[in-house]
C-alpha distance (Angstrom), angle and dihedral (degrees) to the residues before:
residue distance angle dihedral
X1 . . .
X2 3.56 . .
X3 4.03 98.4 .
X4 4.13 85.0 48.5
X5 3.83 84.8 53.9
X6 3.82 91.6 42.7
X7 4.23 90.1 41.1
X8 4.07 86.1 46.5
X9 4.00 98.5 48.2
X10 4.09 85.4 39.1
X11 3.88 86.1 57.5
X12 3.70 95.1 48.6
X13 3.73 90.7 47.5
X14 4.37 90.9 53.3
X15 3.67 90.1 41.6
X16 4.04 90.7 50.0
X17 4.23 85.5 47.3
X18 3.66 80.6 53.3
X19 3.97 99.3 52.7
X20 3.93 80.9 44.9
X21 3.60 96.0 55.1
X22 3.81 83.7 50.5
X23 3.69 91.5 60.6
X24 3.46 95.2 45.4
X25 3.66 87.7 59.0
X26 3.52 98.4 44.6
X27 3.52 87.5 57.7
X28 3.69 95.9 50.7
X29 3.83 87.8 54.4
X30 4.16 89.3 56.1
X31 3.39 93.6 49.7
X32 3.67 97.2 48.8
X33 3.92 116.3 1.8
X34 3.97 111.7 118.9
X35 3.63 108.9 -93.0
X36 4.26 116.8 -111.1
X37 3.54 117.1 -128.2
X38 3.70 93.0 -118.4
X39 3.71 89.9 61.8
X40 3.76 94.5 66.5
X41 3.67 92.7 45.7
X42 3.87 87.1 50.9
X43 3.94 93.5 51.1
X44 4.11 82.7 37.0
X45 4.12 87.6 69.9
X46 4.01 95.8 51.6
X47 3.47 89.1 51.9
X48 3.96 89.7 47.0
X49 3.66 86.1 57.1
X50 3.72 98.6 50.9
X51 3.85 93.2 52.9
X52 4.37 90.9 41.9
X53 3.75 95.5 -107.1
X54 3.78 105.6 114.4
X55 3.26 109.2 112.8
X56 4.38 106.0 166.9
X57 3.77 105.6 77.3
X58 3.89 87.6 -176.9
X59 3.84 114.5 89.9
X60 3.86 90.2 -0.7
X61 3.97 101.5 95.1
X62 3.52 88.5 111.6
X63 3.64 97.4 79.1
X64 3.96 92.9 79.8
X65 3.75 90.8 64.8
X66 4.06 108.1 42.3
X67 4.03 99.9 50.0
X68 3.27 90.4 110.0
X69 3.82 93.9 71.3
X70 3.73 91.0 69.1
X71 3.80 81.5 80.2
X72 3.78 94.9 59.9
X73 3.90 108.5 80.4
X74 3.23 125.2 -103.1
X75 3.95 135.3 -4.5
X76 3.63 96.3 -84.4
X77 4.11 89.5 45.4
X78 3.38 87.5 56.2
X79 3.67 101.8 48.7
X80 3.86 87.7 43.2
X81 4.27 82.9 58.7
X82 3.95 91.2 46.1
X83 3.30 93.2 56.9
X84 3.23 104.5 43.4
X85 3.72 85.6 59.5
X86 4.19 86.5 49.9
X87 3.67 92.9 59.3
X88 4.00 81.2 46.0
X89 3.78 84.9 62.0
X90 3.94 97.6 38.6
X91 3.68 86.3 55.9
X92 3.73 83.1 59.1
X93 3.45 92.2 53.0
X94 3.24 94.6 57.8
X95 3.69 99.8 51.9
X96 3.73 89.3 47.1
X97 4.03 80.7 45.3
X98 3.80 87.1 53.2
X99 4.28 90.1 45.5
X100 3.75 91.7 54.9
X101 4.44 92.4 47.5
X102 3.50 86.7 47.8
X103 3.88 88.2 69.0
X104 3.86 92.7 53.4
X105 4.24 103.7 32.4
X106 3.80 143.6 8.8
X107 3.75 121.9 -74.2
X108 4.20 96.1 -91.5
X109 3.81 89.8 54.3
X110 4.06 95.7 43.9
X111 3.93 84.3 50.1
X112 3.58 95.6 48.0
X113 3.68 93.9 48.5
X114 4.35 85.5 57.6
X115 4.06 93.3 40.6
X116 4.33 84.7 46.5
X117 3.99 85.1 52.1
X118 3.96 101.1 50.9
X119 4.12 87.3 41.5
X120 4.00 87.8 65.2
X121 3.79 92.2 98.5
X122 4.16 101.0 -140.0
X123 4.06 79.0 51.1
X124 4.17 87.3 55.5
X125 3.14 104.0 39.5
X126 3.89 106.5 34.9
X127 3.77 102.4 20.9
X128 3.45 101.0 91.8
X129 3.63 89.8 47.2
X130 3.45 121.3 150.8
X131 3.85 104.5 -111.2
X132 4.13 133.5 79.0
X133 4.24 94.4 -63.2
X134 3.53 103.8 81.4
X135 4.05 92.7 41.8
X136 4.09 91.9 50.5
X137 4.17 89.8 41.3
X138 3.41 89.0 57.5
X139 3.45 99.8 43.6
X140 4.12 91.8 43.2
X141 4.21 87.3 49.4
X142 3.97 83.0 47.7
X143 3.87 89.2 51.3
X144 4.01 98.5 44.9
X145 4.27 88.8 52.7
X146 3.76 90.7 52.7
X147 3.67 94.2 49.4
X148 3.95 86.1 49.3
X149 3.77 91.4 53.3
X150 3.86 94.7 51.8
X151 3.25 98.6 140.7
X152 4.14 130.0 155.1
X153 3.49 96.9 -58.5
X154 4.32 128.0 68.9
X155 3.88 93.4 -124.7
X156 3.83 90.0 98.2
X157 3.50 106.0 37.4
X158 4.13 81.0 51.1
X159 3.80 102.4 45.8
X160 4.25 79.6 50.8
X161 3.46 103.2 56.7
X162 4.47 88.9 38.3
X163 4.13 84.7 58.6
X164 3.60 97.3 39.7
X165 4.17 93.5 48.3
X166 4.34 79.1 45.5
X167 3.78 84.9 57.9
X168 3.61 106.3 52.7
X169 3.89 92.9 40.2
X170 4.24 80.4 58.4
X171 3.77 90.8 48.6
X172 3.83 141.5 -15.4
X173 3.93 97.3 -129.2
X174 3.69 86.4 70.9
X175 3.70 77.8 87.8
X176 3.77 86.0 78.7
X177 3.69 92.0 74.6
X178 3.51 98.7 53.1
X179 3.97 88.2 97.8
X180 3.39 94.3 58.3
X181 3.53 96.2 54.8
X182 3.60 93.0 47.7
X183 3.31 93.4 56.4
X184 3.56 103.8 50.5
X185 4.24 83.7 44.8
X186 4.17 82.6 62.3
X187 4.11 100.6 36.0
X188 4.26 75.2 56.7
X189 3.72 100.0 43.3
X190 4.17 89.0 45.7
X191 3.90 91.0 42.6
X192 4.28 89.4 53.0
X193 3.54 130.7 68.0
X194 3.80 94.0 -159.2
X195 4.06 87.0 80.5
X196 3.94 85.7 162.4
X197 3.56 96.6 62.3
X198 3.77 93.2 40.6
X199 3.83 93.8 52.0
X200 4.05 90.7 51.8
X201 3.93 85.4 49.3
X202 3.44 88.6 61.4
X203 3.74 98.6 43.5
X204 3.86 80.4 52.1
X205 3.83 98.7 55.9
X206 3.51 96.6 40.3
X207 3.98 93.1 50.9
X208 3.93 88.0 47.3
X209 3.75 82.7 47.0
X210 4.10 96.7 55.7
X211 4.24 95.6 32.6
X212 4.22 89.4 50.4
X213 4.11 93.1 49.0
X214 4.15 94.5 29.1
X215 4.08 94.2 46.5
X216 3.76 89.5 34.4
X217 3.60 96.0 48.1
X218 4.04 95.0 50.5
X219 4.04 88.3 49.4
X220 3.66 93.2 55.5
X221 4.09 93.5 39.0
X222 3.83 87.8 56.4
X223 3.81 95.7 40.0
X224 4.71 84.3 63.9
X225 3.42 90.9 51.7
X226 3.79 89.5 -132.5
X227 3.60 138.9 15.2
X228 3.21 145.3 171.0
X229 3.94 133.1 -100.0
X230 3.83 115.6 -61.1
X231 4.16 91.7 -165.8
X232 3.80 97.1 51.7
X233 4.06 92.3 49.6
X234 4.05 89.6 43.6
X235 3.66 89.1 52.8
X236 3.74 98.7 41.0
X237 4.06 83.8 45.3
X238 3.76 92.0 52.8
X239 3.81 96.7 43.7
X240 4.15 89.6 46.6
X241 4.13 90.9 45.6
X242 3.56 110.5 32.7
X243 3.94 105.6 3.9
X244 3.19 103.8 60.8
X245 3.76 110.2 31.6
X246 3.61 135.5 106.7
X247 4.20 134.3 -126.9
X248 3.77 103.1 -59.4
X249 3.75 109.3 -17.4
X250 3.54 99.0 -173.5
X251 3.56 95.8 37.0
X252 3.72 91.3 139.9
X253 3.74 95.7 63.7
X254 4.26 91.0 57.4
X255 4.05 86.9 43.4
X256 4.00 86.2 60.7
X257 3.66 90.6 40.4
X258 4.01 86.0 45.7
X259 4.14 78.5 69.6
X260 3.48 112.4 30.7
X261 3.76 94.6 44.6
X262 3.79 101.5 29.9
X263 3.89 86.1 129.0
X264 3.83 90.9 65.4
X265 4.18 93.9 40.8
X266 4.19 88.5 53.3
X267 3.94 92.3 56.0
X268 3.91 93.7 40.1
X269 3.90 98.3 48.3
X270 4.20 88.3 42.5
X271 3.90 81.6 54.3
X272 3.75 88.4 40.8
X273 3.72 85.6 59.1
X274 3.45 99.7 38.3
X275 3.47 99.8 53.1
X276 3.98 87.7 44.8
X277 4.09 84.4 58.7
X278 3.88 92.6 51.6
X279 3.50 94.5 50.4
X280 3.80 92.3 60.4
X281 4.25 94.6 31.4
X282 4.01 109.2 18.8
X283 3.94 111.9 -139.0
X284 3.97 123.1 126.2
X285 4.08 81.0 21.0
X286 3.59 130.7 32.5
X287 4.34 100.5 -125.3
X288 3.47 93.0 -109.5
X289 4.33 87.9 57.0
X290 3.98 79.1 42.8
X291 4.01 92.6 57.7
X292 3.60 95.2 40.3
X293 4.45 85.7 55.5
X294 3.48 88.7 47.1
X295 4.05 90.5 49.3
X296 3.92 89.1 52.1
X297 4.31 87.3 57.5
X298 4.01 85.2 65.6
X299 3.82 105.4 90.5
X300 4.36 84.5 50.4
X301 4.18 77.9 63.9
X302 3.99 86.0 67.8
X303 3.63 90.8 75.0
X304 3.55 91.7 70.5
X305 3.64 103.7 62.7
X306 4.32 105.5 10.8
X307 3.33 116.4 114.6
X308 3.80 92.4 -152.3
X309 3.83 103.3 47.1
X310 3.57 87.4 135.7
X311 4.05 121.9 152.8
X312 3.94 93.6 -90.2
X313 3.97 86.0 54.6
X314 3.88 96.1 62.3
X315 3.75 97.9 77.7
X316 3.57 87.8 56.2
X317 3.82 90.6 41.2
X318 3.86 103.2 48.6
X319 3.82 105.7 33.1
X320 4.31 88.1 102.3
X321 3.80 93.9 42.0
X322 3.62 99.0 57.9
X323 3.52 94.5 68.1
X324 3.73 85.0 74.4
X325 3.58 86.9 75.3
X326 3.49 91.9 64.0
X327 3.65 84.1 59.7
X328 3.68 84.8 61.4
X329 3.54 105.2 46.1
X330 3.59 88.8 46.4
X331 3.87 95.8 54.4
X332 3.88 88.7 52.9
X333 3.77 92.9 56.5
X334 3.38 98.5 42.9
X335 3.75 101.6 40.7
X336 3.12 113.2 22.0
X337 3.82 108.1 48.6
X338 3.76 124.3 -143.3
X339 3.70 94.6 -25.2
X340 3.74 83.5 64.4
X341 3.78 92.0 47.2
X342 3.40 92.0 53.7
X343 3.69 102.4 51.1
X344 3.85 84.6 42.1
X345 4.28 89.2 57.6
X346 3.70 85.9 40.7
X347 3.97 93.3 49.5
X348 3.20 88.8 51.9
X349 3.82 107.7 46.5
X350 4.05 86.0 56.2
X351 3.77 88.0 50.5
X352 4.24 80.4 66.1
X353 3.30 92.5 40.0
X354 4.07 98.0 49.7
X355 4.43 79.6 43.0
X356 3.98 87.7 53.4
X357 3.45 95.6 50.7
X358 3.42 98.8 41.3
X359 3.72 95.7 39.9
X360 4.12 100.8 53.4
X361 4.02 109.2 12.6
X362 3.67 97.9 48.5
X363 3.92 92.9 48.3
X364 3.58 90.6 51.0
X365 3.79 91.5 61.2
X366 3.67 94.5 32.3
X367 3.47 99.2 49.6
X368 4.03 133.8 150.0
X369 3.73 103.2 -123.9
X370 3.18 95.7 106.3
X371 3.89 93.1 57.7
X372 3.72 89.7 53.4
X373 3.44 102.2 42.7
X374 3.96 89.2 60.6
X375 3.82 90.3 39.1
X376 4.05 86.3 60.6
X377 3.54 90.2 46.8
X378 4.07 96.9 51.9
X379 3.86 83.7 46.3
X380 3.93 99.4 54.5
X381 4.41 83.2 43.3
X382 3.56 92.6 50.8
X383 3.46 109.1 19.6
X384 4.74 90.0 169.1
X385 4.41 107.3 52.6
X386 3.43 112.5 -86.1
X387 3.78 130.3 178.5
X388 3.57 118.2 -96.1
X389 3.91 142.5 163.5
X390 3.81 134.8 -114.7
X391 3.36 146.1 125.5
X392 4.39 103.7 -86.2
X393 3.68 110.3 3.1
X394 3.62 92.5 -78.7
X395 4.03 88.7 174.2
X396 3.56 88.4 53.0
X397 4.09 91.8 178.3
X398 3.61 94.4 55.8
X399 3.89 123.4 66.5
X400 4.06 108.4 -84.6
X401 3.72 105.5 -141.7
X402 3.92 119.4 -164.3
X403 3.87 134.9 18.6
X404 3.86 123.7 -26.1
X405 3.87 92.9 -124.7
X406 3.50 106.0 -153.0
X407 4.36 113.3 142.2
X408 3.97 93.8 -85.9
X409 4.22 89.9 37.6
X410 3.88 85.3 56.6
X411 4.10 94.4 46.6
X412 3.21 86.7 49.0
X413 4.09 87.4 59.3
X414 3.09 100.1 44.0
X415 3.93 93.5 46.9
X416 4.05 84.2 59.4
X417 3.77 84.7 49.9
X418 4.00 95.0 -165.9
X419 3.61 125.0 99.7
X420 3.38 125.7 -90.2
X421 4.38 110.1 -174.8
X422 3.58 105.4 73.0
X423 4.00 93.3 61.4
X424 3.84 90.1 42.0
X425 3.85 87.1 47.2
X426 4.14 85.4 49.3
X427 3.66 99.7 43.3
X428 3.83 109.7 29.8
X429 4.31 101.4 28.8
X430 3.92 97.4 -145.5
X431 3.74 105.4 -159.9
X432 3.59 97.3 -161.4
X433 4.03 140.7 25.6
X434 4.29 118.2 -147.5
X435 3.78 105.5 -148.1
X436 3.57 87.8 -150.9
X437 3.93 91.1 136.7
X438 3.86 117.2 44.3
X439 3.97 95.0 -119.2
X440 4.11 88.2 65.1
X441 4.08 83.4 49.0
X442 4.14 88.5 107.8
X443 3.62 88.7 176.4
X444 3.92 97.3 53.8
X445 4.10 102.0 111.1
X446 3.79 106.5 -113.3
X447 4.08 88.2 -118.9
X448 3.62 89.2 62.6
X449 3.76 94.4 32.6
X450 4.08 86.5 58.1
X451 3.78 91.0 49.1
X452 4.30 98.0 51.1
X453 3.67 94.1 24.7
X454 4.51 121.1 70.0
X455 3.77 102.8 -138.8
X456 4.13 86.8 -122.4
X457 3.88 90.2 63.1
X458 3.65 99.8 46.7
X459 3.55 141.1 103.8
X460 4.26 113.9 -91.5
X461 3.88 107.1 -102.1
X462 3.78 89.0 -116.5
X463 4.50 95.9 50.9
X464 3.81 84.4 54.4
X465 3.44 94.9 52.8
X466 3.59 90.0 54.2
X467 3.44 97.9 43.0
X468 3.66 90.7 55.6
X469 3.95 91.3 47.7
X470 3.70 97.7 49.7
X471 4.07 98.7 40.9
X472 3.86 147.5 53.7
X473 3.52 136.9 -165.1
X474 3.44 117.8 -101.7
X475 3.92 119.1 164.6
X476 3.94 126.3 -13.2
X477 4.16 110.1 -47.0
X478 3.85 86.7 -1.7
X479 3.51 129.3 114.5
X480 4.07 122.0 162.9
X481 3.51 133.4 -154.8
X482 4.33 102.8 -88.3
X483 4.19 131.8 115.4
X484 3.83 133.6 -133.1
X485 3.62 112.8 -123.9
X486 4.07 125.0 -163.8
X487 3.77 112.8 -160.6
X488 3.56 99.1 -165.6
X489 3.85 105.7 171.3
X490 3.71 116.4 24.5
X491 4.08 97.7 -145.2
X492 4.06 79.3 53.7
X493 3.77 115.8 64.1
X494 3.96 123.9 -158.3
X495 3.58 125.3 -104.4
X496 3.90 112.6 -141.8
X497 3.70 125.7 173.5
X498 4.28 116.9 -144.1
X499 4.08 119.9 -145.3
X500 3.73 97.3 172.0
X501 3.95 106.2 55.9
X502 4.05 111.0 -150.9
X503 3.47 144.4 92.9
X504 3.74 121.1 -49.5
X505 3.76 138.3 -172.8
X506 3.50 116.9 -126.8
X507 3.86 113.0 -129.7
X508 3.50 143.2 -169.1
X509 3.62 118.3 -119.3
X510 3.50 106.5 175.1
X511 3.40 137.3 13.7
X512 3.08 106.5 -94.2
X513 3.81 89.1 59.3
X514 3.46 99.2 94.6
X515 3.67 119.3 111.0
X516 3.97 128.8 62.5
X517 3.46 121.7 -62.1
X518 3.60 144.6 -179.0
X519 3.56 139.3 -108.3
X520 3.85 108.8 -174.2
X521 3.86 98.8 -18.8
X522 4.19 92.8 -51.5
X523 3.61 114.3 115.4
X524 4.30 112.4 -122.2
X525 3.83 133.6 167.0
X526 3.76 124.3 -146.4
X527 3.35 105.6 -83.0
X528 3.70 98.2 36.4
X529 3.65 125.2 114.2
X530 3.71 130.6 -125.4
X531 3.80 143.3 168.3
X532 3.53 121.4 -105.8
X533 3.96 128.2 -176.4
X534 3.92 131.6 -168.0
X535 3.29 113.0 -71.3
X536 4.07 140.3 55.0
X537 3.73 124.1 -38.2
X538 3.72 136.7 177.2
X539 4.05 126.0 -137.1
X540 3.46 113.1 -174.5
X541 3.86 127.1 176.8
X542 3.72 134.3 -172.9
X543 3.99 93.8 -118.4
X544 3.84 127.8 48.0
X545 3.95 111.1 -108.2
X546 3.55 140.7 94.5
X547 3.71 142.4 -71.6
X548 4.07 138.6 179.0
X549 3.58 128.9 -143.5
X550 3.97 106.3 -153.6
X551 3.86 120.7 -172.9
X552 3.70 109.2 -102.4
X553 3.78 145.8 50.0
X554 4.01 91.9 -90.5
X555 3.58 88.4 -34.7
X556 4.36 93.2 -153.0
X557 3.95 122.1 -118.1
X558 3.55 106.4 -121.6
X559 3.94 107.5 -115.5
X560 3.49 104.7 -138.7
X561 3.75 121.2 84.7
X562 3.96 118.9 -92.1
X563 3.90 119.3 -108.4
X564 3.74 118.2 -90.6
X565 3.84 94.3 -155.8
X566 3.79 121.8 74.7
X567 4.01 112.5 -100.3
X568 4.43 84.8 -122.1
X569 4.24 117.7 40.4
X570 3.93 92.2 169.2
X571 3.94 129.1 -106.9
């Protein structure tokens, strides 16, 4: 007895090292990980707020608790804080992960199932994201423990329904879990004879549930000012996601995942079956324990008919299922002797190995350098908020102007089938444009533009041709506000209309271009500056040959070479 106890607390001790490592890694992958798209949109609204631009109320409540980054340097500082305080809240997770197994297995299995959940690589490396995922897991993990522990009392039930109305104001999709909590409510009420009790728990939970996301909602509405309607975007969200979707639309994201994390798929479908075989014959798990298993697989369901079961979406997706492979781990030790001890201390030495790997090599190739190297540049160009263009709010401390153009953000453009860039241009003056998506790439040729570009993602014919008129390129993904001019006859001058009012540097394009020209009667030599507003102008010169205007008194080149890499790579 003593060496099992010593064996047992020596397992505990290398399966904690392991959940440590874990960390470690996770916070490796903060520091350094190339920063998604969707993260700098998500940073983009708590910066909206602070200035009195936020307009959505729904899936925005986050704002009130991430101000504080604004006082962390630049965009990629402050996503490097925010997640640091995800993985803070995915190590919750897993402890309230690690609560909920302990109600089904022994410790080693319950600890398992949490280190088998942060080895699934999309888990690692995007889990602690900075966006609404890792906020609404928590809270949903929160909600499933405390309707576990319903016991006499209405604490429970209460605390439940609080956390689950937290979770949809954070984001819609927390919707998805509502099944799962149902079910466990029922495997409860069925497994109880005090049915009264039960059915006012309920009524408890799902009145905390409405009050929390109701009252809460209303607070944050009033504290914009003015916003727009909740129940059309919910509907046109549920419609885009769910409604309208076929049989496993991203299909080819769980085939990769089918390789890369076949270690974590064996252990959850052998709990799968397991815990299919105990709710027909109890053994390992009474059949009500069995049901409740089976009610945690749900949310993995999702990935057969949502729309957005992209990488990010699988921490949020997979936290319940991987308790099933404590169902695993725990059938090997108990049934199967010391062959099943083995392949469970085997199992779960590659689990660290696959969290290594994933956790410091893939970082280091897929790291955010890039991103802040061209966020110090925009900063030392425009060192006061402009407006600018690109594809997420990329400058997330400056106002975005235009359309967040992520795949369902472009459908939805296309769908409208108008343009959208001259009344942006009009109303909101964006001085510059990030090419950090190859559609904003104005100086792509539209051969090659045709050939990397699907017609149904792509700029209108007619925004292009704006875009083109009304910028030039000026360092790597940059472009500023400025216009080519031809003078082709000098006794004729050239008409050119300005979107962007400002100053702008006259420049010499050509050779030709040398002496003094004018721009509406007034005498100015390339490299002068002079002050344009909306509207048309006339530069005429007293050669033929051609000039810019770019945005800026002088506006410096940066110094240092442009990036190579594209600012986005993917998951």
């Amino acid at each position: 007895m003593p060496n099992q106890h010593s064996s047992g607390k020596g397992l505990m001790v290398g399966l904690f090292a392991a959940a440590a490592a874990a960390v470690l890694a996770k916070l490796n992958i903060a520091y350094l990980y190339e920063i998604n798209w969707d993260e700098f949109f998500f940073l983009a609204h708590v910066h909206d707020y602070l200035r009195g631009d936020l307009r959505g109320a729904l899936q925005t409540f986050h704002v009130h608790f991430f101000g504080w980054l604004a006082g962390m340097g630049d965009e990629t500082d402050q996503i490097v804080a925010a997640r640091w305080a995800m993985v803070a809240l995915q190590i919750g997770t897993g402890f309230l992960l690690y609560r909920i197994g302990r109600r089904f297995f022994a410790a080693p299995a319950a600890l398992f199932a949490v280190l088998l959940y942060f080895s699934v690589r999309n888990v690692l490396l995007l889990g602690a994201d900075f966006r609404a995922d890792p906020i609404a897991t928590l809270l949903l993990v929160l909600c499933i423990e405390r309707v576990l522990a319903f016991g006499r009392g209405h604490g429970a039930p209460l605390a439940a329904g609080v956390t689950a109305g937290l979770a949809l104001l954070i984001t819609i999709k927390s919707a998805l879990y509502a099944p799962v909590v149902g079910l466990l409510y029922l495997v409860g009420l069925a497994e109880t004879r005090e049915r009264a009790l039960r059915i006012g728990q309920g009524v408890v939970a799902l009145a905390a549930t409405a009050v929390t996301f109701g009252a809460l909602y209303l607070v944050h509405k009033y504290s914009l000012g003015s916003a727009t309607d909740a129940a059309d975007m919910a509907t046109r969200a549920y419609g885009k996601t769910i409604g309208s979707q076929g049989f496993f639309p991203r299909w080819g994201y769980f085939a990769d995942s089918l390789r890369t994390d076949a270690l974590f798929w064996a252990f959850v479908a052998g709990g799968l079956v397991l815990a299919l075989r105990y709710a027909l014959w109890p053994g390992l798990l009474s059949r009500a324990n069995a049901l409740r298993l089976l009610a945690l697989l749900l949310p993995a369901l999702t990935f057969l008919f949502y729309r957005n079961a992209f990488p990010y979406y699988w921490g949020f997706a997979l936290a319940g299922p991987a308790l099933l492979a404590g169902l695993g781990w725990e059938y090997l030790e108990q049934r199967l002797g010391r062959v099943g001890r083995l392949v469970n201390r085997g199992a779960a030495a590659a689990a660290v190995a696959l969290i290594l790997y994933a956790g410091f090599a893939i970082p280091f190739q897929a790291n955010l350098h890039t991103q802040r190297q061209v966020l110090e540049v925009v900063h030392r160009l425009f060192p006061e908020p402009v407006a600018y263009i690109d594809r997420c709010a990329m400058v997330s401390t400056f106002p975005h102007a235009g359309l967040f153009m992520s795949t369902w953000g472009m459908e939805g453009y296309h769908a409208r089938g108008r343009p959208v860039f001259a009344e942006i241009l009009r109303r909101e003056q964006p001085v510059f444009i990030i090419a950090n998506n190859t559609q904003l790439n104005i100086a792509l040729p539209d051969d090659l533009r045709r050939r990397y570009i699907p017609p149904a993602y792509d700029l209108l014919a007619e925004d292009l041709a704006l875009l083109r008129d009304n910028y030039v390129h000026h360092w790597g993904p940059l472009y500023v506000a400025g216009k080519r001019v031809e003078i082709e006859s000098a006794a004729e001058p050239a008409e050119f209309e300005v979107s962007i009012a400002g100053t702008y540097t006259l420049e010499a394009a050509t050779l030709e271009a040398t002496g003094v020209a004018r721009i509406d009667g007034e005498p100015i030599a390339p490299g002068e500056a002079v002050t344009l507003t909306q509207g048309m102008h006339q530069l005429a010169a007293d050669a033929p040959g051609g000039y810019v205007l770019r945005w800026g008194d002088n506006l410096p080149l940066p110094d240092q070479l442009p990036p190579r890499k594209a600012l986005f790579t993917g998951f």
